[in-house]
N, CA, C, O and CB atoms as a CASP TS submission, in Angstrom:
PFRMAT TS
TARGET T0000
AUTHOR 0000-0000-0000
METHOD Language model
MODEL 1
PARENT N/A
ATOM      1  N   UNK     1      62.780 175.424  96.782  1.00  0.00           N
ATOM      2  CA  UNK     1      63.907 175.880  97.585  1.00  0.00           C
ATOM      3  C   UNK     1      65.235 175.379  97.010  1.00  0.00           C
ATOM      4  O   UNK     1      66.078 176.274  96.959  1.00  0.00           O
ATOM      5  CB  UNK     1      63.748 175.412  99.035  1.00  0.00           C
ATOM      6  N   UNK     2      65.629 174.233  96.581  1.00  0.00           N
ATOM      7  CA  UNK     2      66.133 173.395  96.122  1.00  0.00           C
ATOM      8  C   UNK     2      66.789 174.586  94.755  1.00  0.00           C
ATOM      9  O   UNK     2      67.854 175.187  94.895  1.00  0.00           O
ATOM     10  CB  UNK     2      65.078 172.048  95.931  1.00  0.00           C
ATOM     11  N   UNK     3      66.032 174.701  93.693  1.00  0.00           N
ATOM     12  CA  UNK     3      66.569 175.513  92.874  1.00  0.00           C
ATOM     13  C   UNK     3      67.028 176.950  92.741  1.00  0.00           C
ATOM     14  O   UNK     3      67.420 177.569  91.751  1.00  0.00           O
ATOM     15  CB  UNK     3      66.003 175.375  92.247  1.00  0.00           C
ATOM     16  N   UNK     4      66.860 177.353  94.131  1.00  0.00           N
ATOM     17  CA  UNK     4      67.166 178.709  94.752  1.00  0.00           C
ATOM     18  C   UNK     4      68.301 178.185  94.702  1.00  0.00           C
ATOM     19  O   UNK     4      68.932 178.497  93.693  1.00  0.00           O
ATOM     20  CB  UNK     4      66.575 179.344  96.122  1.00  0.00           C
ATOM     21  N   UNK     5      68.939 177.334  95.579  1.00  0.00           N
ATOM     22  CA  UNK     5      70.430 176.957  95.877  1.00  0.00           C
ATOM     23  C   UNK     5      71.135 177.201  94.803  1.00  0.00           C
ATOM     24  O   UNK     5      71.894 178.147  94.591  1.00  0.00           O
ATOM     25  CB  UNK     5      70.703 175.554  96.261  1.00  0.00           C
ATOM     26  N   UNK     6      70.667 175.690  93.653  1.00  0.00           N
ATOM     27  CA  UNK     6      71.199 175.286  92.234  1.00  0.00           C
ATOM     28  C   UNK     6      71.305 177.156  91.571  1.00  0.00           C
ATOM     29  O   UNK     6      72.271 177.376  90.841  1.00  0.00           O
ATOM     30  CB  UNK     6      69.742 173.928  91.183  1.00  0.00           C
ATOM     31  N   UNK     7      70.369 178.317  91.845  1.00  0.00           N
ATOM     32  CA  UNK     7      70.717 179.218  90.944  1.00  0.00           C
ATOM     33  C   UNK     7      72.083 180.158  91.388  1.00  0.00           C
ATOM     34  O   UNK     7      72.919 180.753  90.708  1.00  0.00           O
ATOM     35  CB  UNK     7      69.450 180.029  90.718  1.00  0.00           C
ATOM     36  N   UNK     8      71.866 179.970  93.103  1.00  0.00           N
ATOM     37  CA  UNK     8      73.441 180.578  93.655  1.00  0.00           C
ATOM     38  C   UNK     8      74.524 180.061  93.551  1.00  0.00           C
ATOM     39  O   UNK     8      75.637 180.547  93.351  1.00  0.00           O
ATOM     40  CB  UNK     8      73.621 180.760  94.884  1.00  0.00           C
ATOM     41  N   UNK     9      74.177 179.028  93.695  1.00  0.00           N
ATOM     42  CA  UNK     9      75.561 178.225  93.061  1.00  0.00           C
ATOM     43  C   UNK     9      76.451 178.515  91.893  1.00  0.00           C
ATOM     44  O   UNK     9      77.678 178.566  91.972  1.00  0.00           O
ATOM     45  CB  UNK     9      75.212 176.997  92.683  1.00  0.00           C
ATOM     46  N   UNK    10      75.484 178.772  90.387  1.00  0.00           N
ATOM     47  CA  UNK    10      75.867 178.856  89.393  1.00  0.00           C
ATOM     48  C   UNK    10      75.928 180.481  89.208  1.00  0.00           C
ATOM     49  O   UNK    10      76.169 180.866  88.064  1.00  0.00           O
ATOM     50  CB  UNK    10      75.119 178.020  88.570  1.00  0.00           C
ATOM     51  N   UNK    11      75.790 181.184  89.927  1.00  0.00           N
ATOM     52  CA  UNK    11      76.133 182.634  89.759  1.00  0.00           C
ATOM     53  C   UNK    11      77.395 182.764  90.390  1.00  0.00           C
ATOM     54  O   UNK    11      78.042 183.798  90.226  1.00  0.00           O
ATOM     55  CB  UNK    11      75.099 183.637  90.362  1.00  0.00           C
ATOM     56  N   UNK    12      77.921 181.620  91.257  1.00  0.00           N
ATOM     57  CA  UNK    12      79.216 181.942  91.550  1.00  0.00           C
ATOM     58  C   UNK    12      80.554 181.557  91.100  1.00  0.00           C
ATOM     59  O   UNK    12      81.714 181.784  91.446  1.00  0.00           O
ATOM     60  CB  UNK    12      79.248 181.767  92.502  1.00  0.00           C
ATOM     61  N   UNK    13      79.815 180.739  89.999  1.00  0.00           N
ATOM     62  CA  UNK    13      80.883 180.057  88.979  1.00  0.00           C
ATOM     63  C   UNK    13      81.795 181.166  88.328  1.00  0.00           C
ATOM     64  O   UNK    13      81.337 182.152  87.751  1.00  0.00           O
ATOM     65  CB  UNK    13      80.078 179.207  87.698  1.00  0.00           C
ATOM     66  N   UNK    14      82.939 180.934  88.460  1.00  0.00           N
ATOM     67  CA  UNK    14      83.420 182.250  87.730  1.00  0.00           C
ATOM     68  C   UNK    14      83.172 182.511  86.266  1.00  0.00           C
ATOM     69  O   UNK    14      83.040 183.643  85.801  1.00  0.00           O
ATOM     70  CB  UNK    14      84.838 182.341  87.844  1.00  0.00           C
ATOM     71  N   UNK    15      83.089 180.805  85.198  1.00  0.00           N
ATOM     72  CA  UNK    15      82.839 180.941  83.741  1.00  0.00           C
ATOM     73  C   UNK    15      81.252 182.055  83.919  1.00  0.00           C
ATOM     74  O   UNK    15      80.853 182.849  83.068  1.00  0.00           O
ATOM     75  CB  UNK    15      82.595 179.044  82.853  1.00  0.00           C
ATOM     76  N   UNK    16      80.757 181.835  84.962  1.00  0.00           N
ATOM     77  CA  UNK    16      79.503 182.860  84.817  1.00  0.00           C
ATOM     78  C   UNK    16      79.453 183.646  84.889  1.00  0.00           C
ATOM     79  O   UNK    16      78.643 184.288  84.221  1.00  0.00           O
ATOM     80  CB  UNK    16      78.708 182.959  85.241  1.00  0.00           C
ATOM     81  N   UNK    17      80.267 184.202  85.741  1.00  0.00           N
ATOM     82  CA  UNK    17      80.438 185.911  86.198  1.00  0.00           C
ATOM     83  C   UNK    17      80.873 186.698  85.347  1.00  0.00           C
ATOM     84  O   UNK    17      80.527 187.878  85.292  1.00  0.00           O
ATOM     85  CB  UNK    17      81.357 186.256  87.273  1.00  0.00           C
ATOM     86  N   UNK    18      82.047 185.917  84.230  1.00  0.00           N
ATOM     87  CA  UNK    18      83.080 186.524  83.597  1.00  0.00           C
ATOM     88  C   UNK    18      83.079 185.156  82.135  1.00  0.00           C
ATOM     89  O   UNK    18      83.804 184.181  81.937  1.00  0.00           O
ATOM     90  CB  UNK    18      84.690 186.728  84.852  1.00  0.00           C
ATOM     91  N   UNK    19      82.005 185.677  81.446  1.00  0.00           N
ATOM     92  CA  UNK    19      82.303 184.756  79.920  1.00  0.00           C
ATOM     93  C   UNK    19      83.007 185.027  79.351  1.00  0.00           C
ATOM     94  O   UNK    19      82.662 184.500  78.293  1.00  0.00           O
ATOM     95  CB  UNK    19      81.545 184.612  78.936  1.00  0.00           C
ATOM     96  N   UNK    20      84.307 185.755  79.069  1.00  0.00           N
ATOM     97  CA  UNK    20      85.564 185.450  78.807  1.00  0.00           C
ATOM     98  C   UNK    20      85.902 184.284  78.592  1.00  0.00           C
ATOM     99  O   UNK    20      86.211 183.656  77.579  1.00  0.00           O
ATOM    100  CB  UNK    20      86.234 185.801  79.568  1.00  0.00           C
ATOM    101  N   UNK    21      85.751 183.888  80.400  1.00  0.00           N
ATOM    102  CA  UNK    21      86.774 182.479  80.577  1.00  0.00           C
ATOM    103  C   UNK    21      86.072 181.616  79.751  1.00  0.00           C
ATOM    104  O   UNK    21      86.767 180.602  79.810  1.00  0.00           O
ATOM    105  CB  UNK    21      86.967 181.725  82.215  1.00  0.00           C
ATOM    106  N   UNK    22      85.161 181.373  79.035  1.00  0.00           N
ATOM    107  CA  UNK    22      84.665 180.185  78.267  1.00  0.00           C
ATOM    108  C   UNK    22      85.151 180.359  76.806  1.00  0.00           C
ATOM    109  O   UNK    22      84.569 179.856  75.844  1.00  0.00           O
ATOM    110  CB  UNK    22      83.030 180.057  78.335  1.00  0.00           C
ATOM    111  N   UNK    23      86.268 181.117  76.727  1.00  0.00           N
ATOM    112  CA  UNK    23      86.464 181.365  75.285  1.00  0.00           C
ATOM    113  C   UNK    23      88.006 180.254  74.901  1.00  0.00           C
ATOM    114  O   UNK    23      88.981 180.705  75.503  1.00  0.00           O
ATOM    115  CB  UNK    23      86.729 183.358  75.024  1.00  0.00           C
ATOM    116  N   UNK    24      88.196 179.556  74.443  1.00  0.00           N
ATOM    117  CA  UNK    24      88.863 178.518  73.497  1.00  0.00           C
ATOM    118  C   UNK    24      90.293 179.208  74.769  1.00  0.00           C
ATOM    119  O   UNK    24      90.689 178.924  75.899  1.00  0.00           O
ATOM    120  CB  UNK    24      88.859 178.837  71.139  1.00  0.00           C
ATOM    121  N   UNK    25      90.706 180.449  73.434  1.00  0.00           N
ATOM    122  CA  UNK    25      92.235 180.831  74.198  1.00  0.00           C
ATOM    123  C   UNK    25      92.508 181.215  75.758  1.00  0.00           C
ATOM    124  O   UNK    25      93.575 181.290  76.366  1.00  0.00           O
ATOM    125  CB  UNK    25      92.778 182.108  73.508  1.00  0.00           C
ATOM    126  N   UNK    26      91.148 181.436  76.196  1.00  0.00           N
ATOM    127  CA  UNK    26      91.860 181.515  77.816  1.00  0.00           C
ATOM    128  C   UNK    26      92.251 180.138  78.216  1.00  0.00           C
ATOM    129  O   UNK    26      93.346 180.131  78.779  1.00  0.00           O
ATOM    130  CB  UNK    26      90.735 182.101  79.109  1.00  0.00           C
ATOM    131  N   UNK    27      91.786 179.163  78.118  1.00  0.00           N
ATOM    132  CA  UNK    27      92.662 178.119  78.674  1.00  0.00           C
ATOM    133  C   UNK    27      94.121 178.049  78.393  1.00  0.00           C
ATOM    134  O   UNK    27      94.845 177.354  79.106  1.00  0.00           O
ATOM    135  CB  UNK    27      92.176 176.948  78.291  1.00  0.00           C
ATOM    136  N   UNK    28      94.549 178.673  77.477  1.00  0.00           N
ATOM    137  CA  UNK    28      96.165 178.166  76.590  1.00  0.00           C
ATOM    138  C   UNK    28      96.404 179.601  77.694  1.00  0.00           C
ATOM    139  O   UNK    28      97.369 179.412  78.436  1.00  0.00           O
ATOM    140  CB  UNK    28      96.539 178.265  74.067  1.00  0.00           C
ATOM    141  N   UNK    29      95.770 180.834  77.894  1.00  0.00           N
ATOM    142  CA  UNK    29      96.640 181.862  78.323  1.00  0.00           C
ATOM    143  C   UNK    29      96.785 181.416  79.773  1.00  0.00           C
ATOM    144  O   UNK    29      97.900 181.719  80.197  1.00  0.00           O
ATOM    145  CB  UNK    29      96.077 183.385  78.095  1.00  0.00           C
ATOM    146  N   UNK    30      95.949 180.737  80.756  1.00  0.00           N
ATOM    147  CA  UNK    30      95.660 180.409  81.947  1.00  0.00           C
ATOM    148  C   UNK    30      96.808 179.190  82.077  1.00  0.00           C
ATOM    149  O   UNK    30      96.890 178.730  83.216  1.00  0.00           O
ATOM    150  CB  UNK    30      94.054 180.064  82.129  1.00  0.00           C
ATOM    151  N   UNK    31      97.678 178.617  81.107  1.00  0.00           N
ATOM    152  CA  UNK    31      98.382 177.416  80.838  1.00  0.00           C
ATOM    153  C   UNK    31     100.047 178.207  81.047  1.00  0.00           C
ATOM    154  O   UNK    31     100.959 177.599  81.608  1.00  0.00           O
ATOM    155  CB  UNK    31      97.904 176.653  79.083  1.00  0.00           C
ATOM    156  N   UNK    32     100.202 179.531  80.531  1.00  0.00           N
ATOM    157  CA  UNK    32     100.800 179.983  80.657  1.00  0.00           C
ATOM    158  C   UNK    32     101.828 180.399  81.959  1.00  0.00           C
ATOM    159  O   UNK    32     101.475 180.725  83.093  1.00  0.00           O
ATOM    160  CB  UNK    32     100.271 180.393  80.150  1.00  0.00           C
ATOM    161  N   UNK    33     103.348 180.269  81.369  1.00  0.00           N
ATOM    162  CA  UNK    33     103.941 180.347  83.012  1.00  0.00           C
ATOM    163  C   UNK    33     103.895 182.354  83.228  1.00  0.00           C
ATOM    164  O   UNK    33     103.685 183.324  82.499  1.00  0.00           O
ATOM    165  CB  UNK    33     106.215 179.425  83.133  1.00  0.00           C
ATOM    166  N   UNK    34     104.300 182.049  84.961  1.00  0.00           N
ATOM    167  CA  UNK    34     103.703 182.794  85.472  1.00  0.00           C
ATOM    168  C   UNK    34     104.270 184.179  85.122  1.00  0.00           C
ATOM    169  O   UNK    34     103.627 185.188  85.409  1.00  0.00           O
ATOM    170  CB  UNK    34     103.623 182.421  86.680  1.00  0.00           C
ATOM    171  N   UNK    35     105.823 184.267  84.322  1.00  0.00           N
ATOM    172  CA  UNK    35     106.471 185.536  84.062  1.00  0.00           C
ATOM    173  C   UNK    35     105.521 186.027  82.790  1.00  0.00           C
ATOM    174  O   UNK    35     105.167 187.201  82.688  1.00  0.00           O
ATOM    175  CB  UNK    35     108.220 185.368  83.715  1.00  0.00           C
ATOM    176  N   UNK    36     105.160 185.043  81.869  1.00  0.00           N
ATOM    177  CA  UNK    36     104.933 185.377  80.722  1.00  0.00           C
ATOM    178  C   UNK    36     103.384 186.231  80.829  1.00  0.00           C
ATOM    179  O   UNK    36     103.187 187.355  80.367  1.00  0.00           O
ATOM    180  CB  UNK    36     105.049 184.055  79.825  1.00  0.00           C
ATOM    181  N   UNK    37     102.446 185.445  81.507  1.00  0.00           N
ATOM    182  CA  UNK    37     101.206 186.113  82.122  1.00  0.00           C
ATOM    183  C   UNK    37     101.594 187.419  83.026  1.00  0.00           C
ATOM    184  O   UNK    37     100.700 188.240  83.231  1.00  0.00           O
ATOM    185  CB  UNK    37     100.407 184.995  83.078  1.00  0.00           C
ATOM    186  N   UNK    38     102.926 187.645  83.587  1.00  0.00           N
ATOM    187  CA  UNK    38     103.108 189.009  84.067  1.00  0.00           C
ATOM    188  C   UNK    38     103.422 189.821  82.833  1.00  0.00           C
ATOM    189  O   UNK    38     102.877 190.924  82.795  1.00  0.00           O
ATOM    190  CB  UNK    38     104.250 189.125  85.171  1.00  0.00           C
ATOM    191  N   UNK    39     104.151 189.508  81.877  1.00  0.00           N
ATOM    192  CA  UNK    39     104.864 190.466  80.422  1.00  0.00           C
ATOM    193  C   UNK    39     103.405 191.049  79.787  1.00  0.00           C
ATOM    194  O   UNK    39     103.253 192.194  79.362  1.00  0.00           O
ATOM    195  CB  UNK    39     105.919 189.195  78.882  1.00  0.00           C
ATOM    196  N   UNK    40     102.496 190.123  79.818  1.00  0.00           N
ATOM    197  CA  UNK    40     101.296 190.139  79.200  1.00  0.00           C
ATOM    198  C   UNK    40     100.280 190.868  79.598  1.00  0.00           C
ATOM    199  O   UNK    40      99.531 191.439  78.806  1.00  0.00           O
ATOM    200  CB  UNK    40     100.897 189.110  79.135  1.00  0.00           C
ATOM    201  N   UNK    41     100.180 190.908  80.672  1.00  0.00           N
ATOM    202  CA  UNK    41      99.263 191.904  81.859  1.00  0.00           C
ATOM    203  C   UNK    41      99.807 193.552  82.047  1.00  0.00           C
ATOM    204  O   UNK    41      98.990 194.427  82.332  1.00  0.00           O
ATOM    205  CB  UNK    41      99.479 191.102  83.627  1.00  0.00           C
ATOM    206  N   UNK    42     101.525 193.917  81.823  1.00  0.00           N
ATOM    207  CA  UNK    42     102.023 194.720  81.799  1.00  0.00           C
ATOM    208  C   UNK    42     101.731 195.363  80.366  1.00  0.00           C
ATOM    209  O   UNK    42     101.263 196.493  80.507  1.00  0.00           O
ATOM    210  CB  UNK    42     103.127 194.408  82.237  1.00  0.00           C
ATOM    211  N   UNK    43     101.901 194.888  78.691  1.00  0.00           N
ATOM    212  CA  UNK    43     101.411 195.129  78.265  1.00  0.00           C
ATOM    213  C   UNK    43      99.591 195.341  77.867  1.00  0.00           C
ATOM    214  O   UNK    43      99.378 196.393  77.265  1.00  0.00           O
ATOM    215  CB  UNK    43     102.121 194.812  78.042  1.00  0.00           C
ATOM    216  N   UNK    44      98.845 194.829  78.028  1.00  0.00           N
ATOM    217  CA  UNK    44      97.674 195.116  78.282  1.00  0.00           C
ATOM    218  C   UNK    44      97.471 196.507  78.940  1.00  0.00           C
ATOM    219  O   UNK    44      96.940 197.516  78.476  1.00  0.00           O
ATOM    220  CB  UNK    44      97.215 194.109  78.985  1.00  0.00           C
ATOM    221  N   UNK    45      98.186 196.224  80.460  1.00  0.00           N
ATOM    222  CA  UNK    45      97.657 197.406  81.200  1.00  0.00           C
ATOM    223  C   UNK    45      98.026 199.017  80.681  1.00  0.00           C
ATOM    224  O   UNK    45      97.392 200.026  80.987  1.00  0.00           O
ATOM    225  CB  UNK    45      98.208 197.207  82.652  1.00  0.00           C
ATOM    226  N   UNK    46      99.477 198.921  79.639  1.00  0.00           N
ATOM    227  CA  UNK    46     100.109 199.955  78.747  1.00  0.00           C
ATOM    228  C   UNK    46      99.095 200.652  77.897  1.00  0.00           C
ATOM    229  O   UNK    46      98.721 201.805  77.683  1.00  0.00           O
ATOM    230  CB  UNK    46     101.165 199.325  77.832  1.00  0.00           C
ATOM    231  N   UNK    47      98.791 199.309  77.468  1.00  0.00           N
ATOM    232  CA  UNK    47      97.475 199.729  76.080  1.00  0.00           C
ATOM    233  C   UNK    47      96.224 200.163  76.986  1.00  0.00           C
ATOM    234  O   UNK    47      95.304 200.558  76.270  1.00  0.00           O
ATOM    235  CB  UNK    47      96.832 198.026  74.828  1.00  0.00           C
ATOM    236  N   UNK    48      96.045 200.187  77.807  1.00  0.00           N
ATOM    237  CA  UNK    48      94.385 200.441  78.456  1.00  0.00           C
ATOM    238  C   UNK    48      95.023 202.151  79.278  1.00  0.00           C
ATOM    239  O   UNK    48      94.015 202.849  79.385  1.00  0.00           O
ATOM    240  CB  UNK    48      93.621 198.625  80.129  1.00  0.00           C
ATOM    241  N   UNK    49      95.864 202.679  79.647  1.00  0.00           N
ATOM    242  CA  UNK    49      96.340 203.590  80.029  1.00  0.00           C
ATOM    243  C   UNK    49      96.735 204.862  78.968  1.00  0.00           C
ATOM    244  O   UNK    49      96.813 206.072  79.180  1.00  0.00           O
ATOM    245  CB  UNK    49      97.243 203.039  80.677  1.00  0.00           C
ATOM    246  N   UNK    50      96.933 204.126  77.837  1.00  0.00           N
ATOM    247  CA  UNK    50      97.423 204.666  77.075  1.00  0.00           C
ATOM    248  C   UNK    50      95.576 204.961  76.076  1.00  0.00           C
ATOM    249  O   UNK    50      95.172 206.028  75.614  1.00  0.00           O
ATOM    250  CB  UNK    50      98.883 203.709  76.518  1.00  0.00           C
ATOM    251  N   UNK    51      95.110 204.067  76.058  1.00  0.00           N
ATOM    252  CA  UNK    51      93.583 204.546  75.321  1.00  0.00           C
ATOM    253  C   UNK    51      93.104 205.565  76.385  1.00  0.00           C
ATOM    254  O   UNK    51      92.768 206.715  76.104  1.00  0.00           O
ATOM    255  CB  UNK    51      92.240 203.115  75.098  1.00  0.00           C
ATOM    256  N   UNK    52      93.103 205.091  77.510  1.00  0.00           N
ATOM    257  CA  UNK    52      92.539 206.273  78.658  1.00  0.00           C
ATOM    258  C   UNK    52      92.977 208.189  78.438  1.00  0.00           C
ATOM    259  O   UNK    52      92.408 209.277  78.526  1.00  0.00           O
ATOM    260  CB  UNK    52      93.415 205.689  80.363  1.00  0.00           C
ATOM    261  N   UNK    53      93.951 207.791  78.205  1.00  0.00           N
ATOM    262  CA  UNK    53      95.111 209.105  77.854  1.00  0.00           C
ATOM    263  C   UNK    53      94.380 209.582  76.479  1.00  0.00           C
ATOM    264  O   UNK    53      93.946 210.732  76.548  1.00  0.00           O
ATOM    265  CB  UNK    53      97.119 208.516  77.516  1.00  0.00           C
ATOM    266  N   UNK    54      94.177 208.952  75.316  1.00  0.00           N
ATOM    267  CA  UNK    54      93.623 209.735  74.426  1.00  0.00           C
ATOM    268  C   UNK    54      92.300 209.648  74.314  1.00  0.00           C
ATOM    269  O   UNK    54      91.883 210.182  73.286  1.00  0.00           O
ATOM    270  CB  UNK    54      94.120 209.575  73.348  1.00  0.00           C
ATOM    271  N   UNK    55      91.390 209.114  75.078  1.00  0.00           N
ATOM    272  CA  UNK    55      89.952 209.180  75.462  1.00  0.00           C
ATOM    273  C   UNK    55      89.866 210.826  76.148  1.00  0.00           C
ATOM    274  O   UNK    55      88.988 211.582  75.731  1.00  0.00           O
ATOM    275  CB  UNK    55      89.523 207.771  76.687  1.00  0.00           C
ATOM    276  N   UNK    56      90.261 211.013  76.577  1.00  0.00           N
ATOM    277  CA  UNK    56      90.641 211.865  78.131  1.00  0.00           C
ATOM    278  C   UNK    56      90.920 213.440  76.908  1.00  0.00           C
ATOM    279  O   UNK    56      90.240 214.465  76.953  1.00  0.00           O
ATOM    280  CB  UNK    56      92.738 210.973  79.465  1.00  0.00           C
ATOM    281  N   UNK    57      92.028 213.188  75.979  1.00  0.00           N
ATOM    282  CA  UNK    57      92.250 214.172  75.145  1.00  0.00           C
ATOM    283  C   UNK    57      91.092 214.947  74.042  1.00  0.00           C
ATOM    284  O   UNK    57      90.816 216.082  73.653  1.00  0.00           O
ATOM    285  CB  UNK    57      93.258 213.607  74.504  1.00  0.00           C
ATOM    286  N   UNK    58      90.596 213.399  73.818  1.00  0.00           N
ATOM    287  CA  UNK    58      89.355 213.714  72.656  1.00  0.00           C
ATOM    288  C   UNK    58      87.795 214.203  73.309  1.00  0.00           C
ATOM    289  O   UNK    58      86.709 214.418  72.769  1.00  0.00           O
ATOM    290  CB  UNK    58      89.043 212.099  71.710  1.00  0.00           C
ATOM    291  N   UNK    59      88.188 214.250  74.494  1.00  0.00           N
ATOM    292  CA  UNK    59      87.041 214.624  75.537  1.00  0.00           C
ATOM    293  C   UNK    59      87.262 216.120  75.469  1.00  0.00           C
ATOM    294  O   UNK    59      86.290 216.866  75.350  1.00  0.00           O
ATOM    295  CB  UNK    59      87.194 213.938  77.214  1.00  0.00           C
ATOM    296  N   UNK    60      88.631 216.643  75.546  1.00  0.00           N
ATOM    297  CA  UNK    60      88.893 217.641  76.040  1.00  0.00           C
ATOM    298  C   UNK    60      88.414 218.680  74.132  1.00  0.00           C
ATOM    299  O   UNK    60      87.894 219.793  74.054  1.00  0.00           O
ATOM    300  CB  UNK    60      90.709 217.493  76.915  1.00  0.00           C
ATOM    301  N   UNK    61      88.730 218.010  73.257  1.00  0.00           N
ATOM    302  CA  UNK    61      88.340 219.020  72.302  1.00  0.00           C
ATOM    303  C   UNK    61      87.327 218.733  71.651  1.00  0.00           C
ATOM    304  O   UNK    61      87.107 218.962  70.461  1.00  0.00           O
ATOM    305  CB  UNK    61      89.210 219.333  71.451  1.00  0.00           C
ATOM    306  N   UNK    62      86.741 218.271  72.338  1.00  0.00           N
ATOM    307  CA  UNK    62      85.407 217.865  71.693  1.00  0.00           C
ATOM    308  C   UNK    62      84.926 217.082  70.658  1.00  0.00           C
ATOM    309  O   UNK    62      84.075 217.448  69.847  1.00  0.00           O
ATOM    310  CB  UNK    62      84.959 218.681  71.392  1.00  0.00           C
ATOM    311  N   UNK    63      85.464 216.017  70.688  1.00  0.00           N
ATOM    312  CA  UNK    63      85.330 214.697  69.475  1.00  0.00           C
ATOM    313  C   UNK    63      85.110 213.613  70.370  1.00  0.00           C
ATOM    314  O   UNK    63      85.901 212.772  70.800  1.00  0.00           O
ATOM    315  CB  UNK    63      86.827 214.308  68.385  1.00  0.00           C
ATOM    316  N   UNK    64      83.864 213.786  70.579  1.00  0.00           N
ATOM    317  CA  UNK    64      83.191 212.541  71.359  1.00  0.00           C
ATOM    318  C   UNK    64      83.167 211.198  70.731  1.00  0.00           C
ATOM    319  O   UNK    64      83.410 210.242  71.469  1.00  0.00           O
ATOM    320  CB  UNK    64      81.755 212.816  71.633  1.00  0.00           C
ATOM    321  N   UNK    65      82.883 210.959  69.343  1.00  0.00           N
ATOM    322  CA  UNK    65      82.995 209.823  68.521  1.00  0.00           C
ATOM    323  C   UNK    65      84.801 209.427  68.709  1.00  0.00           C
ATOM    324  O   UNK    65      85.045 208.271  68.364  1.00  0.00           O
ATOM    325  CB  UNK    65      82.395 210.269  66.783  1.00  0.00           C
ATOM    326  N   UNK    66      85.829 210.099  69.118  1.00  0.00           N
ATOM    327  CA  UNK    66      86.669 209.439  68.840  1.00  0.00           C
ATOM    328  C   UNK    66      86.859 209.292  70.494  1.00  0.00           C
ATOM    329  O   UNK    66      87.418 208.279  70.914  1.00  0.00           O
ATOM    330  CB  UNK    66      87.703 209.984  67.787  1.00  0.00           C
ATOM    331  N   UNK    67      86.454 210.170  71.302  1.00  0.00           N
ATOM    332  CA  UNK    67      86.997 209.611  72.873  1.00  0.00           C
ATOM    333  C   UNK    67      85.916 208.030  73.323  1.00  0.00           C
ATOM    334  O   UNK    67      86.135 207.233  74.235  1.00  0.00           O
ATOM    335  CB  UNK    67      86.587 211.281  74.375  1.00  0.00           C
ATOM    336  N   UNK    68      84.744 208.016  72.284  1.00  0.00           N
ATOM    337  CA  UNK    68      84.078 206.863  72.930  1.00  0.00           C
ATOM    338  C   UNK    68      85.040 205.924  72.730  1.00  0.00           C
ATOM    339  O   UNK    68      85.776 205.469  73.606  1.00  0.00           O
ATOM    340  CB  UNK    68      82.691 206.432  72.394  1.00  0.00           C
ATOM    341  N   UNK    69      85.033 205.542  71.209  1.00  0.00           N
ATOM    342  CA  UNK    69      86.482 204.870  70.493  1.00  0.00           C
ATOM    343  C   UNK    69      87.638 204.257  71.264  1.00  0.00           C
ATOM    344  O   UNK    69      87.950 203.067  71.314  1.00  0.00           O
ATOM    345  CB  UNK    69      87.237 205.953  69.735  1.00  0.00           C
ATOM    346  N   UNK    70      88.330 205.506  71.974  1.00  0.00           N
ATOM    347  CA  UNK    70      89.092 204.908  73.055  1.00  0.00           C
ATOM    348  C   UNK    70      88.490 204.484  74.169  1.00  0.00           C
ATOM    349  O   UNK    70      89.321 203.846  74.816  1.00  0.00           O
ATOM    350  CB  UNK    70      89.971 205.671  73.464  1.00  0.00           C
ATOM    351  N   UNK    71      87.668 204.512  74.605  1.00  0.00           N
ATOM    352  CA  UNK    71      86.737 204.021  76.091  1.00  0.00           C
ATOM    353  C   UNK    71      87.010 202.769  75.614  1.00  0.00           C
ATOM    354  O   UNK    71      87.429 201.907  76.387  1.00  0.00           O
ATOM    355  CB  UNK    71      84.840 204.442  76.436  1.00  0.00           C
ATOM    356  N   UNK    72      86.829 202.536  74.424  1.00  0.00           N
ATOM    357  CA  UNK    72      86.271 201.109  74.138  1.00  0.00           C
ATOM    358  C   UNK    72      87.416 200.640  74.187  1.00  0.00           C
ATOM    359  O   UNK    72      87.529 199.917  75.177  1.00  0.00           O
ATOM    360  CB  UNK    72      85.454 200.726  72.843  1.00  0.00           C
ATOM    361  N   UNK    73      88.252 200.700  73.639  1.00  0.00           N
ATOM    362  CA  UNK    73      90.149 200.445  73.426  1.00  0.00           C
ATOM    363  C   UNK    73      90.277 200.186  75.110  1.00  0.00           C
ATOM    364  O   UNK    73      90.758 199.068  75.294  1.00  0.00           O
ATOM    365  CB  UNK    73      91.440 202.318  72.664  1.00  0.00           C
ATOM    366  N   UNK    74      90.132 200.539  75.747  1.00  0.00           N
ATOM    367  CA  UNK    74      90.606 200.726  76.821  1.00  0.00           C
ATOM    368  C   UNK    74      90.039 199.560  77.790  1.00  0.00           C
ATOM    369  O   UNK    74      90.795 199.074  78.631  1.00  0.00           O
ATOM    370  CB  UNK    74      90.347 202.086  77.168  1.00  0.00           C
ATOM    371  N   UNK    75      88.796 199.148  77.675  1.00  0.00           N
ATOM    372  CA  UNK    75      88.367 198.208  78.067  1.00  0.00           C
ATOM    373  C   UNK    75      88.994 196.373  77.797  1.00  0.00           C
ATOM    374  O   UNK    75      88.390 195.432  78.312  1.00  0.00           O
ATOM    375  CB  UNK    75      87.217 198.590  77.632  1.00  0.00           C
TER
END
């Protein structure tokens, strides 16, 4: 019973949910003040809107190898 607990526990760790966070540079980006993590999130979200947009295009004429391409960009 005991290690039932210990396994919920550790599924709610966020480094678990999301291994990202165990990577070197998220700590320095997580260190970051709070405008600069907004400049940063605004770009990101540019680039993931903007792969969506030509995922979306290469769907439309039929070049599946290049709309996966952007799926992936976009992520």
């Amino acid at each position: 019973m005991n290690a039932a607990v210990d396994q919920v526990a550790r599924s709610l760790r966020p480094d678990v949910r999301n291994p990202m966070l165990k990577l070197p540079g998220m700590v320095k980006l997580q260190r970051l003040p709070a405008p600069v993590k907004e400049a940063l999130v605004t770009v990101l979200m540019d680039i993931r809107k903007d792969a969506h947009a030509n995922a979306e295009k290469c769907w439309r004429k039929h070049k599946s190898p290049m709309a996966a391409y952007w799926q992936v960009v976009a992520v």
